[in-house]
C-alpha positions in Angstrom: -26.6 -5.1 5.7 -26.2 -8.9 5.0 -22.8 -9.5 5.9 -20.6 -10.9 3.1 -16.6 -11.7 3.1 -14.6 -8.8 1.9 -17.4 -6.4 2.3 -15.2 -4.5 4.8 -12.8 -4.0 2.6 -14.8 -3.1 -0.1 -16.2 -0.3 2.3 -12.6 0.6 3.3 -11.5 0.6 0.2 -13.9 3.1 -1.4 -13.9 5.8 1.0 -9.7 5.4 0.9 -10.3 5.9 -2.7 -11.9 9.7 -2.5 -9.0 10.6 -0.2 -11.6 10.3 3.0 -9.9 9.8 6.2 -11.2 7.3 8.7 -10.8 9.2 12.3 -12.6 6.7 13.9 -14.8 3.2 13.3 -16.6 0.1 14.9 -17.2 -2.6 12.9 -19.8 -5.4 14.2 -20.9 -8.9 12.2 -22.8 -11.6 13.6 -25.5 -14.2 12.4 -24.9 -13.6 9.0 -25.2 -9.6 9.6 -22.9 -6.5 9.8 -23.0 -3.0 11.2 -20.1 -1.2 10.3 -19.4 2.8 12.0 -17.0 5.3 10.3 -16.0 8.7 11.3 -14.7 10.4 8.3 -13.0 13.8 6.7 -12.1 15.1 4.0 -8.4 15.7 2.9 -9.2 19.1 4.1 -9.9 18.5 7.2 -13.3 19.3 6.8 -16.8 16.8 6.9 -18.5 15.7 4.3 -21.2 17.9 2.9 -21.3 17.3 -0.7 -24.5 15.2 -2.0 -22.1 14.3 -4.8 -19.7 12.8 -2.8 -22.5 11.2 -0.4 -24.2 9.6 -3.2 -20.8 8.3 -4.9 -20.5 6.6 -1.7 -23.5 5.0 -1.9 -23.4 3.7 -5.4 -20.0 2.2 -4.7 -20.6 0.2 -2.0 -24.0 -1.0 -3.4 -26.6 0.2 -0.6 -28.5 2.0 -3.4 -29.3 0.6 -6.7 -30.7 4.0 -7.9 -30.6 7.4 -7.1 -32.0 10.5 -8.8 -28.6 12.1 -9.5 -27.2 8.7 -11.0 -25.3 10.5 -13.8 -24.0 13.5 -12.0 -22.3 11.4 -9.4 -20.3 9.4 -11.4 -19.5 12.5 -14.0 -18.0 14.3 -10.3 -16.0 10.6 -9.5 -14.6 10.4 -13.1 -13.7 14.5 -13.0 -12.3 14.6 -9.5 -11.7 11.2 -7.5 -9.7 9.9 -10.4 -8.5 10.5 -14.0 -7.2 6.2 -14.1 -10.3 4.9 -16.6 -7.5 5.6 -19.3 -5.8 3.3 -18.0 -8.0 0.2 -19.4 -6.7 1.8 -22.9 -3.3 0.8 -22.0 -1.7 -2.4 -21.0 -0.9 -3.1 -17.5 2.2 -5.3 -16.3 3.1 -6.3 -13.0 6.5 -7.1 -11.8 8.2 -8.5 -8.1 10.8 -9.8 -6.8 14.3 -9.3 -4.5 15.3 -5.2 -5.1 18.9 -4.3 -5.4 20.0 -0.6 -6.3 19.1 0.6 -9.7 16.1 -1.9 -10.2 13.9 0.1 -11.2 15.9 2.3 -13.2 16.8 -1.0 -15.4 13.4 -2.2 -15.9 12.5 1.7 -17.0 15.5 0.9 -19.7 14.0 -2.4 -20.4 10.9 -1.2 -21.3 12.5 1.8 -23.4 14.4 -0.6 -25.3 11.3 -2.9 -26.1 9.5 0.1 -27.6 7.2 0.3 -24.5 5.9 3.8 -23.5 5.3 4.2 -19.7 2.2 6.0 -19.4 1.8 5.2 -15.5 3.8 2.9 -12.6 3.7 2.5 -9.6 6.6 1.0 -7.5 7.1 0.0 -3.6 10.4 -1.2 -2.3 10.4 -2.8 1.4 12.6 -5.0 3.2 15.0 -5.7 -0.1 11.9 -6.8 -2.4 10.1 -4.9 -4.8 6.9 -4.2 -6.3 5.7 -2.8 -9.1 2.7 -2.4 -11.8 3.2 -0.4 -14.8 0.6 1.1 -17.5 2.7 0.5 -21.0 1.6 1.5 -24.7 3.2 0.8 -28.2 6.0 3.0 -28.4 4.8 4.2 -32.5 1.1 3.8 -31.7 0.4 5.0 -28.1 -2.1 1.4 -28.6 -2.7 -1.4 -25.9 -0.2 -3.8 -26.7 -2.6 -7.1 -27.1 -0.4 -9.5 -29.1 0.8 -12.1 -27.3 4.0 -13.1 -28.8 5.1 -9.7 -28.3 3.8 -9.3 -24.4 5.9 -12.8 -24.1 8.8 -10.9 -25.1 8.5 -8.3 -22.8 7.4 -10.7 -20.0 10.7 -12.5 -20.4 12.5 -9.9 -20.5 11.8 -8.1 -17.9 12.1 -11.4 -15.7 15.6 -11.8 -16.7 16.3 -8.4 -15.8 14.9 -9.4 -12.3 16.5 -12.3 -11.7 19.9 -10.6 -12.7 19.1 -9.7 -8.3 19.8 -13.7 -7.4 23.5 -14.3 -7.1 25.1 -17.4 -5.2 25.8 -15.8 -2.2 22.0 -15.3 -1.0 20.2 -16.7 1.1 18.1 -19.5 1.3 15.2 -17.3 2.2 15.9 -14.7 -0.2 16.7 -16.7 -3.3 13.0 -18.2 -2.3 11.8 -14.8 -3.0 10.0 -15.3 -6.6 10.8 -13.0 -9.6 8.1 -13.0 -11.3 6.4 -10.6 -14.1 3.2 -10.5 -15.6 0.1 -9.1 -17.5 -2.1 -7.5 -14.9 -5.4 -7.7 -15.5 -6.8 -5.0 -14.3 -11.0 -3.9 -15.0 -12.2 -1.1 -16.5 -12.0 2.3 -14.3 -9.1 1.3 -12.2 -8.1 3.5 -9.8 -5.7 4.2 -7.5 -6.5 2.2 -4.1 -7.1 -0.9 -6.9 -3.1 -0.3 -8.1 -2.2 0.2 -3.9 -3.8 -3.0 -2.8 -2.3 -4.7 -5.7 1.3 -3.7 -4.7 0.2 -4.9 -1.4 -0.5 -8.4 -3.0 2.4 -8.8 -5.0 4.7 -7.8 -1.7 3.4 -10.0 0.6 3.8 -12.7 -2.5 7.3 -11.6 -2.5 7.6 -11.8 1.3 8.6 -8.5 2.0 7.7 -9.6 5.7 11.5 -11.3 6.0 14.2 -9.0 7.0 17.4 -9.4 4.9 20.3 -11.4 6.4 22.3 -8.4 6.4 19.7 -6.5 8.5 18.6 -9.1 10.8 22.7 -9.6 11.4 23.0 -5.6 12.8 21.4 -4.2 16.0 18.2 -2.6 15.6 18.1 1.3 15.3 17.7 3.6 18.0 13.8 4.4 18.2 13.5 7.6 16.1 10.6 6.6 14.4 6.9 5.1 13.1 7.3 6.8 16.7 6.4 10.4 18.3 8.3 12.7 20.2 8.1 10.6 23.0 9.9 7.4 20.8 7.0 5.2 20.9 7.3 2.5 18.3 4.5 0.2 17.0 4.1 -2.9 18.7 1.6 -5.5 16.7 0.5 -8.3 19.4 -1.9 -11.5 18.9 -4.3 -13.0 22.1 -6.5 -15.7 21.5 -10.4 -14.8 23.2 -11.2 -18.6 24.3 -15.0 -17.6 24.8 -15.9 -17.5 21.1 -12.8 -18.6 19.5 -11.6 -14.9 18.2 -7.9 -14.2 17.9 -7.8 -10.6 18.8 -5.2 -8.2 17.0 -4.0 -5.1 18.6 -1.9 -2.7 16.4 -1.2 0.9 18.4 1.1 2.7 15.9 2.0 6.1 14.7 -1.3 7.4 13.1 -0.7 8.0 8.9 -4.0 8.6 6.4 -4.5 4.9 4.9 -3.4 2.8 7.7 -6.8 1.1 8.1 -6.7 0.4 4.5 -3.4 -1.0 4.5 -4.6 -3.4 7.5 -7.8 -4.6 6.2 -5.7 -5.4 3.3 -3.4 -7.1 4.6 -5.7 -9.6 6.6 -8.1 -10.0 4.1 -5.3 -11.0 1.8 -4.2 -13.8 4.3 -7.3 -15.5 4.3 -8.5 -13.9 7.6 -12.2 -12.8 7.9 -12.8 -9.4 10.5 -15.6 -9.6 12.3 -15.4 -6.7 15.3 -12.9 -4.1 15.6 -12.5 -0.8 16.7 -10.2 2.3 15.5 -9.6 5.3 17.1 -6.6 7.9 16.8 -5.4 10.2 19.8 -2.6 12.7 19.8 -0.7 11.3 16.7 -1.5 7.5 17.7 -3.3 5.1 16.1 -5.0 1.6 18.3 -6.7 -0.8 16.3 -8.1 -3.9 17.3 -9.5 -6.7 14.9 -11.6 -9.6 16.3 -11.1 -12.2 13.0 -10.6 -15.9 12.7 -9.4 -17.4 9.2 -12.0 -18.5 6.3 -11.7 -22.0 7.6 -13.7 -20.9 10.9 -10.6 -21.2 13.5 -8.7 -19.0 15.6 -5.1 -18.6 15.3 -3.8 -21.6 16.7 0.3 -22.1 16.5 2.9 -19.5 17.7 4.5 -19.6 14.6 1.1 -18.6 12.4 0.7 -15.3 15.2 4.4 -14.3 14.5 3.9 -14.2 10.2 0.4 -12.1 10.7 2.6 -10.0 13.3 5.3 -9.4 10.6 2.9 -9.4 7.6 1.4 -6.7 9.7 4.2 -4.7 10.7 5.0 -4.9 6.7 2.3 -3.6 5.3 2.2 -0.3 7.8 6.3 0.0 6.8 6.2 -0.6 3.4 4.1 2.2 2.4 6.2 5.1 4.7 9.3 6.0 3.1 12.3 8.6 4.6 14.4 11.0 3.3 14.6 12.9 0.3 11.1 12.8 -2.0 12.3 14.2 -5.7 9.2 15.8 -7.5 10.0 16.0 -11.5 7.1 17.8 -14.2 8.7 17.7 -18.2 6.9 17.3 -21.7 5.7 13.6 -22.4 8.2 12.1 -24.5 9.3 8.1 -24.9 11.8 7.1 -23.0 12.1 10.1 -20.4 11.2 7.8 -17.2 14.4 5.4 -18.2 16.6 8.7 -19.0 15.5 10.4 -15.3 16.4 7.1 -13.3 19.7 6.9 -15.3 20.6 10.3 -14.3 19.6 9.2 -10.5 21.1 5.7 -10.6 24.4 7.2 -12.0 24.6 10.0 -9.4 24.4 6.8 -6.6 21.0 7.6 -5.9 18.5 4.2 -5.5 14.8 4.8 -5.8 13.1 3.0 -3.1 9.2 4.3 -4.0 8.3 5.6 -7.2 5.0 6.8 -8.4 5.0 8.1 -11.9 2.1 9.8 -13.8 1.1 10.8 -17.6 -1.2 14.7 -17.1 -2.2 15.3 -20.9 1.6 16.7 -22.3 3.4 16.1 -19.1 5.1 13.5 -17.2 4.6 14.0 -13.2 7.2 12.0 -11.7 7.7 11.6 -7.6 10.2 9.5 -6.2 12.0 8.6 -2.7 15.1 8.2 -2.5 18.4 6.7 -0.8 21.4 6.0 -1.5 22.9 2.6 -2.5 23.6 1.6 0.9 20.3 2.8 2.2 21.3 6.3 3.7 19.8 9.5 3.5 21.3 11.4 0.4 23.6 14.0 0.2 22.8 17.4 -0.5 25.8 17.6 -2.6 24.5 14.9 -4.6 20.8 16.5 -5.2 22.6 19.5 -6.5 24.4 17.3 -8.7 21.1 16.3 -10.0 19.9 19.4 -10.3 22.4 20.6 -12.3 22.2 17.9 -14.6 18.5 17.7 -15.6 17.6 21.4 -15.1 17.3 22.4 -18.6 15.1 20.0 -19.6 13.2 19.2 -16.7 10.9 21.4 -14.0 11.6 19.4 -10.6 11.3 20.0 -6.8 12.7 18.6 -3.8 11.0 18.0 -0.8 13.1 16.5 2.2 10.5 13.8 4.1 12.2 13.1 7.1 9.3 13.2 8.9 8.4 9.6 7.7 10.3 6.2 8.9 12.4 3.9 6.9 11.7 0.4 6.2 13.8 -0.6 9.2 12.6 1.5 11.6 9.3 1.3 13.6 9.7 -2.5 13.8 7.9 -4.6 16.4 10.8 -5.7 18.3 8.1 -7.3 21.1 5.1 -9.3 20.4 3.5 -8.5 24.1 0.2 -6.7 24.0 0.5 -3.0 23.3 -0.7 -0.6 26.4 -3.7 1.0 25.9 -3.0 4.8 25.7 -5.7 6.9 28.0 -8.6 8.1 25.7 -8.5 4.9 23.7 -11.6 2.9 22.8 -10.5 -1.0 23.6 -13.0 -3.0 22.1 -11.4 -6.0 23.6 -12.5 -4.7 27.0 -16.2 -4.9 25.9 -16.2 -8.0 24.0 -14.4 -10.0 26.5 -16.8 -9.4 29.1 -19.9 -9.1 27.2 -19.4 -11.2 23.8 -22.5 -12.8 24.0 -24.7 -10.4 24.3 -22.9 -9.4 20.6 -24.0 -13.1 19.3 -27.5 -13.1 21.1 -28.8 -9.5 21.0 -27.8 -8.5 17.3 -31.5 -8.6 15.3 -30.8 -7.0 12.0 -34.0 -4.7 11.0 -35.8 -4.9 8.0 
């Protein structure tokens, strides 16, 4: 296929959107041509069988323009991959800027009080900043809200409750942090990964990839975690490949469904084109290795440019693992339940950290993680207190992730190159020695 920027993630993107997960892939570009490998499953497991799915696949990323079974394949996406083309009948808002505990639980209130109905959002919280976008209707009307005095309103708003954060004693680096909120504008049929790499976007705008004074000022903690049993952490590192001015990235890290996506992401976002790599998982691991140069044509050339793609990096794998306690909550739809749940958590000391929060015809599905205000784990004593305050009106379980790893732990503490595990594909020991044949021997078919 001709090769095009972004196609990549394009191709990434769709098969992240059905849930597929990417076991294994080689990706190849040269002379204005790609050739891009992916070993996939299903969330099941299991391979891919259904024509469906397979033609779904192939309409998305554009290799065929028609296919008998045109309207059965998109009737299966809009019934099964995702219920979101609602969401272009509501009006999307996105917000970022420097967390603090409670956040979200304020802008929920915010929104409450401007006669706003959450129907959807969608929140991250990484490294003291915070992300989120938000699906909002009129309160009376369940409408889009299209007026633009009115989304002024609720823009300003919502940006004074953010900057509320900013206080005198901060940081240089963290007042720098922009608050910032917004009509999205997001297409028709939005779905899910469109939302995800959108959060992305706004936390790397946000510069999520700076640790907070207060962290950087305490000694790292003990390696329990993006790690295995052994305590491997992840280790991001950056080499330059003289021969064909490449910079090569190596990323060997705990393996997780989406961590491809949230990589492609991330360097397509920062202006960096891909054009080999190779992926490959083994016994819980994950090595990548991405062969790119930025949209201007160069290599990474300064020190200082390797260490912000190495932290932008490490980010984006954090930011989407979150530990401790994941609350599940299932009630009637009603206005204003969202901003009366948080209240309930932020007045028991509890801090939401990830929230994803969805409208299912009468009922509100609502799943957050949570921490304390200081950023501990949370006290069973407190969930019970939580319990017993919203059990009458509300069905909710509680699901203890400790399996996952905290913003602050898994975090490239060394910028030397990873070493390969055995069993692991290095495409950096094939193109090294035999890049030109790559530039010289690729003859795309017609």
């Amino acid at each position: 296929m001709e090769e095009c920027t972004g196609i990549l993630l394009e191709v990434v993107q769709v098969l992240t959107n059905i849930n597929l997960t990417i076991l294994k892939s080689y990706i190849s570009s040269d002379a204005g041509w790609f050739m891009d490998v992916f070993h996939v499953k299903d969330e099941h497991g299991d391979k891919i069988r259904d024509q469906n799915v397979i033609n779904y696949i192939q309409q998305a990323i554009g290799t065929v323009r028609e296919i008998e079974n045109t309207v059965k394949a998109m009737a299966y996406r809009n019934d099964v991959f995702n219920n979101s083309d609602q969401l272009s009948e509501h009006t999307a808002i996105e917000m970022k800027g420097t967390d603090r505990p409670g956040l979200f639980s304020e802008i929920s209130a915010a929104l409450a009080d401007l006669h706003c109905n959450i129907v959807e959002a969608h929140a991250w919280s990484h490294n003291a900043r915070l992300a989120c976008v938000a699906y909002i209707s009129d309160q009376s009307t369940d409408t889009p809200i299209d007026d633009p005095y009115r989304l002024a309103t609720i823009e300003g708003h919502l940006t004074t409750v953010l900057r509320a954060t900013t206080t005198p004693t901060q940081s240089e680096s963290e007042i720098a942090s922009p608050q910032e909120v917004k009509t999205a504008e997001f297409g028709e049929g939005t779905n899910m990964t469109d939302v995800e790499r959108r959060l992305h976007q706004l936390m790397l705008s946000a510069g999520d990839f700076h640790r907070p004074e207060f962290e950087a000022m305490t000694p790292p903690p003990s390696p329990r975690s993006d790690g295995d049993e052994e305590g491997r952490k992840m280790v991001v590192s950056i080499e330059n490949c003289h021969e064909k001015w490449y910079s090569i990235v190596s990323i060997e890290c705990k393996d997780r469904p989406r961590l491809m996506f949230d990589t492609v992401c991330t360097l397509t976002d920062m202006q960096y084109v891909i054009f080999h790599a190779s992926i490959g998982s083994r016994d819980g691991r994950s090595l990548q290795e991405y062969f790119i140069r930025h949209v201007d044509g160069y290599a990474l050339s300064s020190e200082s440019e390797k260490q912000k793609v190495i932290k932008c990096l490490e980010a984006a794998i954090e930011r989407r693992v979150c530990e401790g306690v994941r609350l599940e909550l299932s009630a009637e739809n009603r206005v204003g339940l969202l901003s009366d749940i948080t209240r309930v958590l932020r007045e028991n000391g509890l801090s939401v950290v990830r929230a994803d929060v969805k409208t299912q015809g009468e009922k509100a599905v609502n799943a957050f993680y949570l921490k304390d205000i200081l950023g501990n784990e949370v006290d069973t004593d407190v969930v019970e207190s939580v319990k017993k305050e919203m059990e009458d009106v509300i069905d909710f379980e509680v699901k203890n992730d400790g399996g996952g790893s905290s913003s602050q732990q898994g975090r490239c503490l060394s910028s030397s190159p990873p070493q390969s595990s055995p069993g692991f594909f290095s495409l950096g020991d094939v193109l090294k020695s035999q890049i030109q044949r790559f530039s010289h021997n690729f003859i795309p078919t017609n």
